[in-house]
N, CA, C and O atoms as CSV, one atom per row, in Angstrom:
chain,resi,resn,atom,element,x,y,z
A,1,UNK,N,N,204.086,56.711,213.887
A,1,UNK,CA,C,203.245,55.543,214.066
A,1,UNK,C,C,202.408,55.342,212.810
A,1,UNK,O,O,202.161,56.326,212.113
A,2,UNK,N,N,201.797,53.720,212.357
A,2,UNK,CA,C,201.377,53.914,211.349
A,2,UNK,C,C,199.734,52.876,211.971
A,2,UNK,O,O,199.463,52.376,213.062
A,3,UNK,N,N,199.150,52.921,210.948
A,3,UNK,CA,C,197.599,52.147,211.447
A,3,UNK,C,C,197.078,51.861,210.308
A,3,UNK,O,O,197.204,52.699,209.414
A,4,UNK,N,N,196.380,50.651,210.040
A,4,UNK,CA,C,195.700,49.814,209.494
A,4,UNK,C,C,194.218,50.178,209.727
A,4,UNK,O,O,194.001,50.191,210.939
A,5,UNK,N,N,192.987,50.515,208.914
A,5,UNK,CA,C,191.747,50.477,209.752
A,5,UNK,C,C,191.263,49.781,208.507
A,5,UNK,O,O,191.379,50.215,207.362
A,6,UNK,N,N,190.556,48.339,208.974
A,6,UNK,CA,C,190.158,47.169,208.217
A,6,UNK,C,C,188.054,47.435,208.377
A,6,UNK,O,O,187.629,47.515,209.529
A,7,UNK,N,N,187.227,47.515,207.444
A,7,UNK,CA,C,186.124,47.931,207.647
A,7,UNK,C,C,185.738,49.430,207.481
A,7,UNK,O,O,186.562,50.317,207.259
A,8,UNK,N,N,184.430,49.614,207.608
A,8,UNK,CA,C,184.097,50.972,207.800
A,8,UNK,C,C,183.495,51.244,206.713
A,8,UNK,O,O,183.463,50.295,205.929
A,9,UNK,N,N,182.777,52.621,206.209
A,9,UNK,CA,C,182.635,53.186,205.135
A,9,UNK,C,C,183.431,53.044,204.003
A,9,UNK,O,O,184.581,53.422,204.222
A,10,UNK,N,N,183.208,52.565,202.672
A,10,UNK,CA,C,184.013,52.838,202.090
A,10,UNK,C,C,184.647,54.328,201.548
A,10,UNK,O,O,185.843,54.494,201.309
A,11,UNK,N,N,183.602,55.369,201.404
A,11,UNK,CA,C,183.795,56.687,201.101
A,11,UNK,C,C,184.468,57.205,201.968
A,11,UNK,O,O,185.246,58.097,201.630
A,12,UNK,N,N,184.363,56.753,203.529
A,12,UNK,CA,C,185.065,57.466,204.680
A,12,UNK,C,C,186.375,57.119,204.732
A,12,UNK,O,O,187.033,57.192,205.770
A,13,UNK,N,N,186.863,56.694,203.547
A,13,UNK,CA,C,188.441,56.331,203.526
A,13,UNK,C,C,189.313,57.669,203.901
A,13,UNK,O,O,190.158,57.750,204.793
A,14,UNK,N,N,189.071,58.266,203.375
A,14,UNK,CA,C,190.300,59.800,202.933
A,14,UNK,C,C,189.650,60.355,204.800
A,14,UNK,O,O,190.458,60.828,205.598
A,15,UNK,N,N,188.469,60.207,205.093
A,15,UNK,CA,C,188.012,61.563,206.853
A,15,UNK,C,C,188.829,60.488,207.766
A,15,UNK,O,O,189.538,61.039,208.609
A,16,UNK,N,N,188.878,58.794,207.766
A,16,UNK,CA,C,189.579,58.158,208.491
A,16,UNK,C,C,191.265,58.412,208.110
A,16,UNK,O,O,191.860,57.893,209.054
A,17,UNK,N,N,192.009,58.827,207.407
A,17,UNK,CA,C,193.102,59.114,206.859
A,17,UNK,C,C,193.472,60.507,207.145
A,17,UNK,O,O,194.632,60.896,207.284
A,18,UNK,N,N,192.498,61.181,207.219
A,18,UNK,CA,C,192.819,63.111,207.716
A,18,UNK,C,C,192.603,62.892,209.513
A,18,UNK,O,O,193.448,63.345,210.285
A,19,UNK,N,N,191.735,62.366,209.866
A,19,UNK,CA,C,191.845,61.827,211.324
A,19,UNK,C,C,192.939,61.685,212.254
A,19,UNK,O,O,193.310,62.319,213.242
A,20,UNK,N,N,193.474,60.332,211.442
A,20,UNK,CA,C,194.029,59.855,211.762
A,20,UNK,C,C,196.008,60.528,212.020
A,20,UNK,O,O,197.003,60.431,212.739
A,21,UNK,N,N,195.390,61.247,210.683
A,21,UNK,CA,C,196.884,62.354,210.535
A,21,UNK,C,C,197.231,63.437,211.720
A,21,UNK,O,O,198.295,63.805,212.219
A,22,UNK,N,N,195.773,63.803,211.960
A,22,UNK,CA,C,195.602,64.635,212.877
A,22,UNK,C,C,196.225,63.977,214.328
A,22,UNK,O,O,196.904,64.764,214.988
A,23,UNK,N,N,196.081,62.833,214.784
A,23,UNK,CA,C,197.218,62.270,216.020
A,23,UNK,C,C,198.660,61.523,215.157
A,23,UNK,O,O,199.174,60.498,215.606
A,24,UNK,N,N,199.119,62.123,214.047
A,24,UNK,CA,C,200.148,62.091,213.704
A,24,UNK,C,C,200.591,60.467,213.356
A,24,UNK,O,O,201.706,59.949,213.403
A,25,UNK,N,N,199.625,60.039,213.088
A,25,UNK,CA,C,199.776,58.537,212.550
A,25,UNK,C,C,199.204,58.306,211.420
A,25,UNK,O,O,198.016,58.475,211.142
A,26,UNK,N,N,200.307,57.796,210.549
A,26,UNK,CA,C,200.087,57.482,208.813
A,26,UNK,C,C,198.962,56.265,209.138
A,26,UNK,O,O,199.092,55.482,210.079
A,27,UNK,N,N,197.734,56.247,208.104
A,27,UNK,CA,C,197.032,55.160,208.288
A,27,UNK,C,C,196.687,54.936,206.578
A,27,UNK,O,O,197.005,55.503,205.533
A,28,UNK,N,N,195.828,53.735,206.989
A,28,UNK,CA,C,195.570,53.101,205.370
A,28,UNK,C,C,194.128,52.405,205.567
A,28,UNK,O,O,194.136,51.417,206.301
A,29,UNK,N,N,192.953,52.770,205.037
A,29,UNK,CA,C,191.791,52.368,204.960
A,29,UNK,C,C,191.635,51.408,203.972
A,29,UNK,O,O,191.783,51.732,202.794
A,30,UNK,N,N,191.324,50.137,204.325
A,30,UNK,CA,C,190.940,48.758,203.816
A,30,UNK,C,C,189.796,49.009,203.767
A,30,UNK,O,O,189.413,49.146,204.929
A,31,UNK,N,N,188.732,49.205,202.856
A,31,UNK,CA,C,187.177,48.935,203.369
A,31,UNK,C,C,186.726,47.263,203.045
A,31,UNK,O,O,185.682,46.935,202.481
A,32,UNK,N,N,187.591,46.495,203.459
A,32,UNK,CA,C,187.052,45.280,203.072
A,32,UNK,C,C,185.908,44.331,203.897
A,32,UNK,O,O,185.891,44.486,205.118
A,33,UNK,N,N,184.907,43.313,203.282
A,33,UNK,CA,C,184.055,43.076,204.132
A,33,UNK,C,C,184.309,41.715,204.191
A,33,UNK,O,O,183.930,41.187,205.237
A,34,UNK,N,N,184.979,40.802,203.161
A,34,UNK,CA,C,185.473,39.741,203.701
A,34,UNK,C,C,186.405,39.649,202.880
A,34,UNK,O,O,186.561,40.485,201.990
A,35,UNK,N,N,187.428,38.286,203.098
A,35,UNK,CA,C,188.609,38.149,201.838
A,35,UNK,C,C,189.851,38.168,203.013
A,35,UNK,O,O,189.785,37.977,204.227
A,36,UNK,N,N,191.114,38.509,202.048
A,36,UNK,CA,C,192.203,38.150,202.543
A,36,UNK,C,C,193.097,40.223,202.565
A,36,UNK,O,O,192.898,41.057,201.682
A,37,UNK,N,N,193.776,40.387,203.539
A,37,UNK,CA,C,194.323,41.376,203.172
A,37,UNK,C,C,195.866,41.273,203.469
A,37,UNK,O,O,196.568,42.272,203.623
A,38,UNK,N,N,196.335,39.978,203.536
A,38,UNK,CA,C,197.530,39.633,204.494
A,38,UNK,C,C,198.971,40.820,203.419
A,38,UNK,O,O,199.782,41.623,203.880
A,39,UNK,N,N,198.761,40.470,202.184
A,39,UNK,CA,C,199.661,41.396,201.411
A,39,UNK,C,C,199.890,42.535,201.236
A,39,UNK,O,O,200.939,42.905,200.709
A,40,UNK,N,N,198.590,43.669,201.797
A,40,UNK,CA,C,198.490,44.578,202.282
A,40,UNK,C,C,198.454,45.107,203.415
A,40,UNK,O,O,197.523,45.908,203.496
A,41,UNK,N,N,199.119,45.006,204.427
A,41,UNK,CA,C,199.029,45.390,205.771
A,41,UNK,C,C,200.853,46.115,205.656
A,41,UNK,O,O,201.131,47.234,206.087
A,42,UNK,N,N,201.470,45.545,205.254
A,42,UNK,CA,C,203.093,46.576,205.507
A,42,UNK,C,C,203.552,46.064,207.283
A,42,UNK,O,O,203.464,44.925,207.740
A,43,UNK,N,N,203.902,46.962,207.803
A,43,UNK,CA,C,204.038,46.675,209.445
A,43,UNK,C,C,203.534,47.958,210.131
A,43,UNK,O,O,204.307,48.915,210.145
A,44,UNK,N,N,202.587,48.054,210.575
A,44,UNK,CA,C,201.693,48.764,211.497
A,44,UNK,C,C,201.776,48.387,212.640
A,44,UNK,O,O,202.067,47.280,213.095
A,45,UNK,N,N,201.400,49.738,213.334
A,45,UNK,CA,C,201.939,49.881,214.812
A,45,UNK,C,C,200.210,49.150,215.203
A,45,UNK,O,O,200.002,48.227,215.990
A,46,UNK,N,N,199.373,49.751,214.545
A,46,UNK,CA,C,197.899,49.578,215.090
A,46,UNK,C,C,197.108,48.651,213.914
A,46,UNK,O,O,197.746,48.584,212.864
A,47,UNK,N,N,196.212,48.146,213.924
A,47,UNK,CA,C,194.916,47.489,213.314
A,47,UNK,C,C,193.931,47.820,213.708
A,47,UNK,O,O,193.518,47.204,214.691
A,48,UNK,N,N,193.112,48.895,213.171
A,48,UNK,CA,C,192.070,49.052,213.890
A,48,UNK,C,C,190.574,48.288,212.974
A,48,UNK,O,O,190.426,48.543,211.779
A,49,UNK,N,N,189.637,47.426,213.679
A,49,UNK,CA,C,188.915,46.594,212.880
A,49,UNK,C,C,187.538,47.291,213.273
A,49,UNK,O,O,187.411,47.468,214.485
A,50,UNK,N,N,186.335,47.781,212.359
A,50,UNK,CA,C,185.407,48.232,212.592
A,50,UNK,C,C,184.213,46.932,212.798
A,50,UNK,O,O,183.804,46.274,211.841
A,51,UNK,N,N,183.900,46.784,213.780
A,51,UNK,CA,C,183.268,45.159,214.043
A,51,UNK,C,C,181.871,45.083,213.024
A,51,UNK,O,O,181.441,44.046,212.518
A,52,UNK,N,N,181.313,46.388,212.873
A,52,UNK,CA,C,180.125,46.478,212.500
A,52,UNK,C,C,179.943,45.947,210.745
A,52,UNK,O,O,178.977,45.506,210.123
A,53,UNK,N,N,181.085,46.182,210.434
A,53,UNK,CA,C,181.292,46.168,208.992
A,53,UNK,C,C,182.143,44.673,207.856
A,53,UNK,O,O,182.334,44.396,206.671
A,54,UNK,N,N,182.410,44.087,209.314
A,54,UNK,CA,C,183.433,43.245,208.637
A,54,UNK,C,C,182.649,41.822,209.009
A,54,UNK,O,O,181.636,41.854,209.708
A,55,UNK,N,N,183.361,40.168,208.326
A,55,UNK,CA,C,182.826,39.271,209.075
A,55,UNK,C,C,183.991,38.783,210.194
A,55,UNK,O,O,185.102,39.211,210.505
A,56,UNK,N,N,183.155,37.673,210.627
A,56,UNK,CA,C,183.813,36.852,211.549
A,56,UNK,C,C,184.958,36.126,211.267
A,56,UNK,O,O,185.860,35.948,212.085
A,57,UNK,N,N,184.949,35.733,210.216
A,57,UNK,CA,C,186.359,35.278,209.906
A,57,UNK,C,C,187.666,36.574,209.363
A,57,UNK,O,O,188.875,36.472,209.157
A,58,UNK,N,N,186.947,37.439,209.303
A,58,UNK,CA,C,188.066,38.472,208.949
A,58,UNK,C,C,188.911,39.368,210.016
A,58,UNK,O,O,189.934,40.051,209.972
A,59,UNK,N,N,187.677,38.905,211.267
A,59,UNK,CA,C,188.608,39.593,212.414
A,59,UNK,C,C,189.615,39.003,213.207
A,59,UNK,O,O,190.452,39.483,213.972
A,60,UNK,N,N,189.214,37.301,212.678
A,60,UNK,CA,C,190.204,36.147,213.291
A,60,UNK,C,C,191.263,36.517,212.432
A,60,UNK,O,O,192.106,37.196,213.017
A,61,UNK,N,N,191.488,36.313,211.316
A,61,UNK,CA,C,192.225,36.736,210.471
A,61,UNK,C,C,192.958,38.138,210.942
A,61,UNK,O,O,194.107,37.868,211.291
A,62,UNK,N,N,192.781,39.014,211.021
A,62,UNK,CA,C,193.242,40.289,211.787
A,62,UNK,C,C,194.145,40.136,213.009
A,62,UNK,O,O,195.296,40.550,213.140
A,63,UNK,N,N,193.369,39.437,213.901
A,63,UNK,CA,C,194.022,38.677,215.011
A,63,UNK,C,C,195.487,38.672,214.789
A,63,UNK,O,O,196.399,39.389,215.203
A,64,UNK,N,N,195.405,37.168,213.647
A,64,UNK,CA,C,196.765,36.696,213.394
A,64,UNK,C,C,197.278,37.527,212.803
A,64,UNK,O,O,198.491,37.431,212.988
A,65,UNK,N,N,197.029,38.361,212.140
A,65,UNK,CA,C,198.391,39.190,211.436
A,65,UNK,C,C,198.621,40.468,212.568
A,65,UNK,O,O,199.542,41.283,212.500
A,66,UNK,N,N,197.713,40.440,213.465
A,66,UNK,CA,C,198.295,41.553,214.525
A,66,UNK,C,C,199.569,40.856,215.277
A,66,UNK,O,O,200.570,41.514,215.562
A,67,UNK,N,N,199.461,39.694,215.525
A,67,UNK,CA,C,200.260,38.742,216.137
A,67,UNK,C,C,201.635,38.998,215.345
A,67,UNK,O,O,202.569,39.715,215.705
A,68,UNK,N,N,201.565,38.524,214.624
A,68,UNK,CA,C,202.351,37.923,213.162
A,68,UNK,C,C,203.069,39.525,213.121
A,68,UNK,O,O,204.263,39.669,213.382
A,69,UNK,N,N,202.250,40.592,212.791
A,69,UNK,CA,C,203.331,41.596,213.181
A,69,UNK,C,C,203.608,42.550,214.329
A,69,UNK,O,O,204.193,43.628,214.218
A,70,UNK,N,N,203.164,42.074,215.342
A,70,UNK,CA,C,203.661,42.289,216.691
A,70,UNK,C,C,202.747,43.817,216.859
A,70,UNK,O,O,203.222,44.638,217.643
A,71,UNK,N,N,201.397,44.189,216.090
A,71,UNK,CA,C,200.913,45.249,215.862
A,71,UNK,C,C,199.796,44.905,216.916
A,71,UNK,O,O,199.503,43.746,217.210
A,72,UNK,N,N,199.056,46.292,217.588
A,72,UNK,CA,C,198.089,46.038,218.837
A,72,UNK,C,C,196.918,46.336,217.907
A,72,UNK,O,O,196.906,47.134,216.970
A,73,UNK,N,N,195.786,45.427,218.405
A,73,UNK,CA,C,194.729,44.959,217.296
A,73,UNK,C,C,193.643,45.960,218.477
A,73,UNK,O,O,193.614,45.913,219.707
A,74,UNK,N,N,192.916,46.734,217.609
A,74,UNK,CA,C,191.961,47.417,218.571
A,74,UNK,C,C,190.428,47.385,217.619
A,74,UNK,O,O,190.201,47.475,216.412
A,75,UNK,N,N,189.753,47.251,218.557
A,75,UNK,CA,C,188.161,46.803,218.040
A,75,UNK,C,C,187.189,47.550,217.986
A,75,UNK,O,O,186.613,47.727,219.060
A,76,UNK,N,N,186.620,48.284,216.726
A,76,UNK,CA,C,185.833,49.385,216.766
A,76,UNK,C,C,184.376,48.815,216.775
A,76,UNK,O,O,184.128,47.947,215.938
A,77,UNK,N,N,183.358,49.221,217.656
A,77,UNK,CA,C,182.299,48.710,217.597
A,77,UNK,C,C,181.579,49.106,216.789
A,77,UNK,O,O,180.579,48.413,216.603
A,78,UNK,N,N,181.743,50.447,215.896
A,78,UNK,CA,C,181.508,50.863,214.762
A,78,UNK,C,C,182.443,51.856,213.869
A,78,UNK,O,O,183.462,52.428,214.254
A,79,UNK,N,N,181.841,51.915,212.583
A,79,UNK,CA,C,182.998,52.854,211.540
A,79,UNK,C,C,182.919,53.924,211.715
A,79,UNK,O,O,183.470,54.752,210.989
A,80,UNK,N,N,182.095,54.261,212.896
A,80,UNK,CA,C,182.047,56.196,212.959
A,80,UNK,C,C,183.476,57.169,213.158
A,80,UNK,O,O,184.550,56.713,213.550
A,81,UNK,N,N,183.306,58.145,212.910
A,81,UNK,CA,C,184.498,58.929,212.836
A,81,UNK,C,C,184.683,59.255,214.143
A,81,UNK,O,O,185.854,59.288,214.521
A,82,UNK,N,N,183.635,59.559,215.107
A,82,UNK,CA,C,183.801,59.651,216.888
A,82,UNK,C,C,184.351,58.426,217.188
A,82,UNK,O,O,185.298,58.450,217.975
A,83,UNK,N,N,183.857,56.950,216.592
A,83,UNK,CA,C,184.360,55.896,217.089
A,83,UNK,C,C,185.833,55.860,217.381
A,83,UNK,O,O,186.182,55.505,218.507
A,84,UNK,N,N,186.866,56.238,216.351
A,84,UNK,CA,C,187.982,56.182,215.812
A,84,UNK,C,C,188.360,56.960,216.798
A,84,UNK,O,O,189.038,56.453,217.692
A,85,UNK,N,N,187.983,58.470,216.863
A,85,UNK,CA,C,188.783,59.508,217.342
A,85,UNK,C,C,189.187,59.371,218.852
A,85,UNK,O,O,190.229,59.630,219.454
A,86,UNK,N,N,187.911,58.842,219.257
A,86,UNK,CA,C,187.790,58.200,220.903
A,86,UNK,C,C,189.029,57.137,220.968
A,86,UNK,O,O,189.874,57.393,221.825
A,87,UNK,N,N,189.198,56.201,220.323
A,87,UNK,CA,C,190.645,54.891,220.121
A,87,UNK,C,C,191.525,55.650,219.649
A,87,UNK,O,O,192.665,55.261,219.901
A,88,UNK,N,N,191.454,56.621,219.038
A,88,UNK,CA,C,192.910,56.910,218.749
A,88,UNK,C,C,193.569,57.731,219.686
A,88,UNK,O,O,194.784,57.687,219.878
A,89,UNK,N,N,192.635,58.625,220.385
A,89,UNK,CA,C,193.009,59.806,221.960
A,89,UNK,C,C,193.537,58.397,222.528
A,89,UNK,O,O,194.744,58.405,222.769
A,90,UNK,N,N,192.823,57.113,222.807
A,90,UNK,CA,C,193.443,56.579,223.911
A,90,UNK,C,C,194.519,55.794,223.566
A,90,UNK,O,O,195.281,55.341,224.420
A,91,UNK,N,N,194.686,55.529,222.004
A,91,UNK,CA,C,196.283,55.146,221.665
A,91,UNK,C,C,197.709,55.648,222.136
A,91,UNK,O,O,198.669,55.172,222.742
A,92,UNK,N,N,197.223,57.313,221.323
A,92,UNK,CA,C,198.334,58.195,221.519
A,92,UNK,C,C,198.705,58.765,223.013
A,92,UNK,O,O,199.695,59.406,223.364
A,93,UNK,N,N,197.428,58.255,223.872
A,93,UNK,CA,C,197.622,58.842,225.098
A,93,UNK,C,C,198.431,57.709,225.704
A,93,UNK,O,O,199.264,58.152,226.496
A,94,UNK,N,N,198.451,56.330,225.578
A,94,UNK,CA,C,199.445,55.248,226.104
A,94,UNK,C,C,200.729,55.602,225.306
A,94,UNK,O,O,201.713,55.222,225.940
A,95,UNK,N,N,201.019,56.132,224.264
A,95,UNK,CA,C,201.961,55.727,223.836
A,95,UNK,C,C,202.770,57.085,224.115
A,95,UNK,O,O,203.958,57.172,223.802
């Protein structure tokens, strides 16, 4: 499985990436706060968007490319590393 996490710390790129490895899913930390990332996304199983960090038009944006690649868009109410770990137990536990 692979995952997208759009927002967050920027330094916490690489602890969201060892995390994330840890439930066996390749991920890729965007720390972006607004803009376009449509050329960077690849096809991901997940999008995970840190709400706290990003704007409003970037999560609409997210939306559509979750759509667009048939990827399940999940909404972090913040960039914490518990935040993540909590969504990702309940990813890997549906899947």
């Amino acid at each position: 499985m692979s995952a997208i996490i759009i927002g967050g710390n920027e330094c916490m790129g690489r602890t969201y990436r060892d995390l994330c490895a840890k439930y066996n899913i390749t991920a890729r930390a965007i720390p972006l706060k607004k803009g376009s990332f449509a050329n960077q996304l690849g096809n991901p199983n997940y999008i995970f968007v840190c709400m706290d960090t990003v704007s409003h038009p970037l999560v609409i944006s997210a939306q559509k490319e979750a759509k667009k690649h048939g990827a399940q868009l999940v909404r972090l109410r913040r960039g914490s590393v518990s935040t993540l770990e909590r969504e990702l137990i309940r990813v890997t536990a549906q899947a």
